[in-house]
C-alpha positions in Angstrom: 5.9 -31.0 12.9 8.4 -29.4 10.5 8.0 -26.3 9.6 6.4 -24.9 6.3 9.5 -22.9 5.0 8.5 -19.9 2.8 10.3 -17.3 1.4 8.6 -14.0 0.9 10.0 -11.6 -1.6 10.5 -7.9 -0.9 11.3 -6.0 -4.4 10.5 -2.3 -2.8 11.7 -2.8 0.7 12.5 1.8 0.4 13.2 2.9 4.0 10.0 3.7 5.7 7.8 1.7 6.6 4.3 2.5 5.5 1.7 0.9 2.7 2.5 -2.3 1.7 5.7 -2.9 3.7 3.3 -2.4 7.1 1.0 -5.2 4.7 4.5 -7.2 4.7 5.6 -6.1 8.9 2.0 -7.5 10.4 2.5 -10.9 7.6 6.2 -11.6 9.2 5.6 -10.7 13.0 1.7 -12.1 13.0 2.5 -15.9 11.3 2.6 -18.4 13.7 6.4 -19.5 13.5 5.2 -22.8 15.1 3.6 -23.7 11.5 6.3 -21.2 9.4 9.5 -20.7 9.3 9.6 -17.5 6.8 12.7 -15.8 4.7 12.7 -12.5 3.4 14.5 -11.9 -0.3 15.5 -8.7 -1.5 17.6 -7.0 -3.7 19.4 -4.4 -1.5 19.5 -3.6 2.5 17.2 -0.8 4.5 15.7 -0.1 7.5 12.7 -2.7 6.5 15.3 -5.8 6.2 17.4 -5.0 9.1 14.2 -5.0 11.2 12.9 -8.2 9.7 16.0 -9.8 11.0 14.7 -8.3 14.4 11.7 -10.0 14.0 13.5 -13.3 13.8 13.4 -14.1 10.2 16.0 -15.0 8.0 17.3 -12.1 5.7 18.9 -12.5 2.2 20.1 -10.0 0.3 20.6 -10.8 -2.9 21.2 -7.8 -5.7 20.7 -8.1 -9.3 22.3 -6.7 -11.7 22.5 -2.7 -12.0 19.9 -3.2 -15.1 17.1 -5.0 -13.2 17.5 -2.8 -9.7 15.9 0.4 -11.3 12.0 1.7 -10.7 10.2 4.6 -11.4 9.5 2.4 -14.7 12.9 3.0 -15.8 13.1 -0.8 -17.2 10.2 -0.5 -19.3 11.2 3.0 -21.5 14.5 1.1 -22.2 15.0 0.2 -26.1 14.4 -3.0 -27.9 18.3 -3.7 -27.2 18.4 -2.9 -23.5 15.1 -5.0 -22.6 16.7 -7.8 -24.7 19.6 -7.6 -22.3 17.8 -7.2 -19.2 15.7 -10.3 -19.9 19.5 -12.3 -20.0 20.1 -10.8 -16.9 16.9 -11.9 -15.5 17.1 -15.0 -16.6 20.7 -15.6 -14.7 19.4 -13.9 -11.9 16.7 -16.9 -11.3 19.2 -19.5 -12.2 21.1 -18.1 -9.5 18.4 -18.3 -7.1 16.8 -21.3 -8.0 20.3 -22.6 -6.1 19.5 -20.7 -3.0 15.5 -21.8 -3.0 17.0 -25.2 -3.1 20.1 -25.0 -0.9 17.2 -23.3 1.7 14.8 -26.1 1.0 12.1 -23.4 0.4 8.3 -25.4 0.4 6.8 -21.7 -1.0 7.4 -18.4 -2.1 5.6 -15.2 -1.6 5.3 -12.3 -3.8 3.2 -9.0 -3.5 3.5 -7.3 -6.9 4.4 -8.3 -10.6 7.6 -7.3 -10.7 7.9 -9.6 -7.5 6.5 -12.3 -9.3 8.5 -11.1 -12.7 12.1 -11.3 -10.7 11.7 -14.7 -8.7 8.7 -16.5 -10.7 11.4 -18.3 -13.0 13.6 -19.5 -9.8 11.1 -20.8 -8.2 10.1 -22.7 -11.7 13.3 -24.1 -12.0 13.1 -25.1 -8.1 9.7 -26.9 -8.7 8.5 -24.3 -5.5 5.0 -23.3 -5.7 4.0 -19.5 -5.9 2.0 -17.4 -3.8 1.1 -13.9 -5.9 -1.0 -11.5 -3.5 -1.8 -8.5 -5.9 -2.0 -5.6 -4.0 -1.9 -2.7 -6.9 -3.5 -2.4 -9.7 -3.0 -4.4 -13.1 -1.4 -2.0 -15.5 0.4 -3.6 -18.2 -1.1 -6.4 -20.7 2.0 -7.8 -21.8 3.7 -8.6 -17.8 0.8 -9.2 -16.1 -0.3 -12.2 -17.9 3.2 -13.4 -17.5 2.6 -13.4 -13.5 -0.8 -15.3 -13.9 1.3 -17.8 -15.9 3.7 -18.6 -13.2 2.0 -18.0 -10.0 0.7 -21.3 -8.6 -2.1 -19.2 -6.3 -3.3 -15.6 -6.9 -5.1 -13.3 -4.1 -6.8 -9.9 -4.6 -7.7 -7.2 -1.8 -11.5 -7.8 -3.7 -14.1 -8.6 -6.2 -13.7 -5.2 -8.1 -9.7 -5.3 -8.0 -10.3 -8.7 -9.5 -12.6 -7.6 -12.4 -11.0 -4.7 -13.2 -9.1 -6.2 -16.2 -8.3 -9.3 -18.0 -11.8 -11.1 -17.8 -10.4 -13.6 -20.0 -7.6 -14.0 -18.2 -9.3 -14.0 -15.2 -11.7 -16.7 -16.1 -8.9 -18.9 -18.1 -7.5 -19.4 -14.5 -10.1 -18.7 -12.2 -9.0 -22.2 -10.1 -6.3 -20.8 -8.8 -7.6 -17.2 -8.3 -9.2 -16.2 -4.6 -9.6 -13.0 -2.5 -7.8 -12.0 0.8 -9.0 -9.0 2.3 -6.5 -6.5 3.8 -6.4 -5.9 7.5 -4.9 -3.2 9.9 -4.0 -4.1 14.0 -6.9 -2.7 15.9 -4.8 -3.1 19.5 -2.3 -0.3 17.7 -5.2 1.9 16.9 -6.9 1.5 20.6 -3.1 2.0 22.2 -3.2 5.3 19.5 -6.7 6.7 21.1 -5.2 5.5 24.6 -2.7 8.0 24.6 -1.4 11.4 25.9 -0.7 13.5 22.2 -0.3 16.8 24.0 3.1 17.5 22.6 2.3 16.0 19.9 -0.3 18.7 18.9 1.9 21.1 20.5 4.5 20.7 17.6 2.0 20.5 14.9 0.5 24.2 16.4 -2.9 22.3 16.3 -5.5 24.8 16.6 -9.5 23.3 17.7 -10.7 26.5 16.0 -9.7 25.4 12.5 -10.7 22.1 10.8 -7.7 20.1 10.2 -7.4 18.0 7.0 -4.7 15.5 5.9 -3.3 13.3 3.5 -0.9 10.6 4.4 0.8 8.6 1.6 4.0 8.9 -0.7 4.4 11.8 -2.7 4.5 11.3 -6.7 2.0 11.8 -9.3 -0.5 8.7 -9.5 -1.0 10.0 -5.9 -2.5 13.0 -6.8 -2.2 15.6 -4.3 -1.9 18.0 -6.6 -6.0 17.5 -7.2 -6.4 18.3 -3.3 -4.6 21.6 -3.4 -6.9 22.3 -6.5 -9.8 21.6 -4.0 -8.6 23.0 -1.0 -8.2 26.2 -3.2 -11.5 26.2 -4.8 -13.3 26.2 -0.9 -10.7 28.4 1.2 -12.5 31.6 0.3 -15.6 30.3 1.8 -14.2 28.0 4.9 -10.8 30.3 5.7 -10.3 28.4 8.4 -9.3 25.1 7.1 -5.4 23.8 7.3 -4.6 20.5 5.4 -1.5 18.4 6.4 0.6 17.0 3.9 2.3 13.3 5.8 5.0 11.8 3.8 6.9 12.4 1.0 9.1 11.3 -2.5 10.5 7.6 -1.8 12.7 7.2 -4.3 14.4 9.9 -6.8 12.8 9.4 -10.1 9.7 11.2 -7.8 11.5 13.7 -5.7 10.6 17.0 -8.2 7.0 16.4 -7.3 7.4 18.0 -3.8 8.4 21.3 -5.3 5.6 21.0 -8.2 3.3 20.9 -5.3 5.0 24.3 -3.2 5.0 25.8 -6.6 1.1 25.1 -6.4 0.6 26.2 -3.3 2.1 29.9 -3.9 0.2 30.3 -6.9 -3.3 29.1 -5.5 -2.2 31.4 -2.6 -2.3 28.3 0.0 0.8 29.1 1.8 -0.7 29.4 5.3 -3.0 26.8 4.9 -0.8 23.5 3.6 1.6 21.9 5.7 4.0 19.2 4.7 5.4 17.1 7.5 7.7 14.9 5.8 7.2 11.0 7.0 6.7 10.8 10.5 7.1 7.8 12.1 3.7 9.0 14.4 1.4 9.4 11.1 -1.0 7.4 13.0 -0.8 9.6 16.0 -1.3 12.5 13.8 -3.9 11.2 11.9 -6.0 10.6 15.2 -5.8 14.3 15.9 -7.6 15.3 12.4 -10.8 16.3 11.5 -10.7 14.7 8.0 -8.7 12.1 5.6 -8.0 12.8 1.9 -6.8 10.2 0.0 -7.3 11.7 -4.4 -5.1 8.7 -5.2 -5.5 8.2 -9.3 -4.9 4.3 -8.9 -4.6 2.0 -5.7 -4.3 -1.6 -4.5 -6.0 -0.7 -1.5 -5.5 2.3 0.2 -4.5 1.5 3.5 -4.2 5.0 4.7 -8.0 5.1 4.2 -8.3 2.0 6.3 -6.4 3.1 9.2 -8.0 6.8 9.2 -11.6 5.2 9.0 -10.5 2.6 11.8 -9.6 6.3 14.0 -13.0 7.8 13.7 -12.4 9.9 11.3 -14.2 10.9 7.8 -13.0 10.5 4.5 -13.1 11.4 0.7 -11.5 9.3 -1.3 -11.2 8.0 -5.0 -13.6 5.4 -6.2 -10.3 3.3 -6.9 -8.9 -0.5 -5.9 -10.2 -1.8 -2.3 -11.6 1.6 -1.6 -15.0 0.9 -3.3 -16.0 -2.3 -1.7 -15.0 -0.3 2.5 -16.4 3.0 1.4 -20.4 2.8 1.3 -20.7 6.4 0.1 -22.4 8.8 2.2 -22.0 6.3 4.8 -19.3 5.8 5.9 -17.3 7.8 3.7 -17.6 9.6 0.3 -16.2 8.5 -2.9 -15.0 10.5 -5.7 -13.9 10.3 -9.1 -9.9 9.7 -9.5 -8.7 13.5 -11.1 -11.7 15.6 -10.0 -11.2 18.4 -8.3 -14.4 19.7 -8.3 -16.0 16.3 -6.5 -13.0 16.8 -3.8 -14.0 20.3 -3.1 -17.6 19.5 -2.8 -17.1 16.8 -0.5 -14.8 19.0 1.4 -17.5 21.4 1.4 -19.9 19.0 2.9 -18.2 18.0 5.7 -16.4 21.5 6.6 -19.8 22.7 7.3 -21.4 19.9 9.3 -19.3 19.1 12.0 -21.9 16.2 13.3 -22.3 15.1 9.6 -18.3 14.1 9.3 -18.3 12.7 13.4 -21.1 10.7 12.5 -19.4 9.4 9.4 -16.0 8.7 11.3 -18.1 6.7 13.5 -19.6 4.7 10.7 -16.6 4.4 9.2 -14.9 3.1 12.4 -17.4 0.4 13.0 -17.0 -0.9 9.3 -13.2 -1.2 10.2 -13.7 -3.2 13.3 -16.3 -5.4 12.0 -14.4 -6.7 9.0 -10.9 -5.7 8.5 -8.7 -7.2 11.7 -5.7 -8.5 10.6 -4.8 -11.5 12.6 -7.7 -13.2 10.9 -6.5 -12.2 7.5 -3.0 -13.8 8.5 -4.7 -16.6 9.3 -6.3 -17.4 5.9 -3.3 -16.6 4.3 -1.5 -19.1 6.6 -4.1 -21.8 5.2 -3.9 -20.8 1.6 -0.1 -21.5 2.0 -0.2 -25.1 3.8 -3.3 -25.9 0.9 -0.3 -24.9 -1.5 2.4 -27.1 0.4 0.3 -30.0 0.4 -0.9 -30.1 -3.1 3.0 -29.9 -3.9 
């Protein structure tokens, strides 16, 4: 049998690898190259390419212009005259690609994000390749959005309520071609996590059993908003003193990089200094995270929130923002507790819930640890994504 050839777009393929590139590292290692042969597209080279390549996939590197290779939303606070010019560009760009889909002989093409679907979408139009759009953030902008219903061939969301968020009529209009694919985490890495020795490990962090150790493990920029858990964390640590809260990650690209000192400055002045750590990204996070007492995730917007998944498949218990995925895993006071996005106040009183009741939050964790391991394994995932993409071949 010949293998299904599909290429799977990459437009934030930034250094580490954590959130939706560990999404995109379980798709390209798990598929069953028997059935696949995959490609990976992106506009520049990093760590995440180079170890693609590793895996045995096919890397192509293929940059647009200067104009197009910008985030941060640089693109979209350009004038009329600029956007007008970066839509020529885009334009070429797909032309150009449409060439490579065909000269690869590509049966399908993955993306993960609108702007994925926004940068190839045309090329594979002009190829007469079917798309694959897997939204894993959140909907933000009514006039590109639609534009990514228009030419994906198939669209997935983490859930229901990431589905319904916005866009009912657009939503209905092309509810045919719309499904949901849950997310999914490797349970063999967590077990191998609990499995082993972290001695040193807690060593270097100074890891003290007297204190309750929080910690928040993401990227570090606004929509984040860690700046709402040092507001928490300051409104409890008269009353629970002996709290410390880890800080894992940090600013991926430049446009974000002032938001680590805006959160130091924070710190001094809520007179946090010996109570907030930052760690930087550790390659370990998960390692880390299994020595914690509790998981804060005050995220203002999310796909899904895999940090929260991954903590909750460790044991441990949560607060996070009633955002993206994180409503349908988190059955509240369960196995979790949900808040609302930019509260402070609902952060500090869940932290004030579980600093005080040791059993209450180790009863959670292990709630929220059997919801994990009862519903979100990722090989299954892969394998209904692996269908969804031979129903797509077929049909073409």
């Amino acid at each position: 049998m010949t293998p299904i050839r599909v290429l799977i777009h990459e437009p934030y393929p930034f250094g580490k690898i954590a959130g939706n590139l560990r999404t995109q590292s379980y798709i390209i290692r798990l598929t069953d190259q028997k059935r696949f042969q995959l490609s990976l597209l992106s506009s520049f080279e990093t760590e995440f390419t180079r170890r693609s390549a590793g895996w045995g996939v096919e890397t192509l590197i293929v940059p647009p212009s200067r104009r197009l290779n910008r985030y941060g939303g640089e693109c979209l606070r350009d004038g009329f005259w600029e956007k007008t010019l970066s839509a020529f560009d885009l334009i070429r760009y797909n032309w150009n690609l449409s060439k490579i889909l065909k000269q690869k002989k590509i049966d399908l093409v993955y993306c993960n994000s609108i702007r994925s679907i926004l940068t190839v979408g045309l090329a594979a139009r002009f190829a007469g390749v079917p798309v694959f759009l897997y939204v894993k953030g959140e909907l933000q902008n009514p006039l590109l959005d639609p534009l990514g219903f228009i030419l994906a061939s198939r669209i997935c969301f983490f859930c229901a309520a990431n589905r319904d968020d916005k866009y009912p009529l657009l939503v209905a209009l092309f509810a045919g071609k719309i499904g949901i694919l849950r997310i999914g985490i490797d349970l063999e890495e967590i077990r191998e996590i609990e499995r082993g020795d972290k001695t040193s490990l807690s060593r270097e962090l100074d890891l003290d059993g007297s204190y309750v150790n929080c910690v928040y493990v993401g990227q570090l920029y606004p929509p984040k908003g860690v700046h709402f858990l040092i507001e928490a964390l300051s409104m409890v640590k008269d009353e629970f003193p002996r709290t410390r809260l880890y800080i894992l990650g940090d600013h991926i690209i430049d446009a974000y990089k002032d938001y680590r000192e805006e959160l130091t400055g924070l710190i001094e002045r809520r007179g946090l200094r010996e109570m907030v750590f930052f760690t930087g990204w550790r390659p370990d996070a998960l390692a880390i995270v299994s020595l914690m007492d509790i998981l804060v995730h005050p995220s203002l917007s999310e796909g899904f929130g895999r940090a929260v998944l991954e903590g909750m498949a460790l044991g441990k218990a949560v607060i996070a923002s009633r955002v993206g995925g994180l409503r349908e895993l988190i059955e509240d006071d369960v196995n979790g507790l949900l808040v609302e996005p930019g509260n402070p106040s609902m952060i500090a009183a869940g932290l004030r819930r579980l600093l005080a009741d040791r059993s209450f939050r180790e009863d959670m964790g292990e709630e929220a640890r059997r919801r994990v391991f009862s519903d979100y394994e990722i090989t299954g995932r892969v394998r209904e994504l692996e269908d969804i993409w031979s129903g797509m071949t077929l049909r073409k």
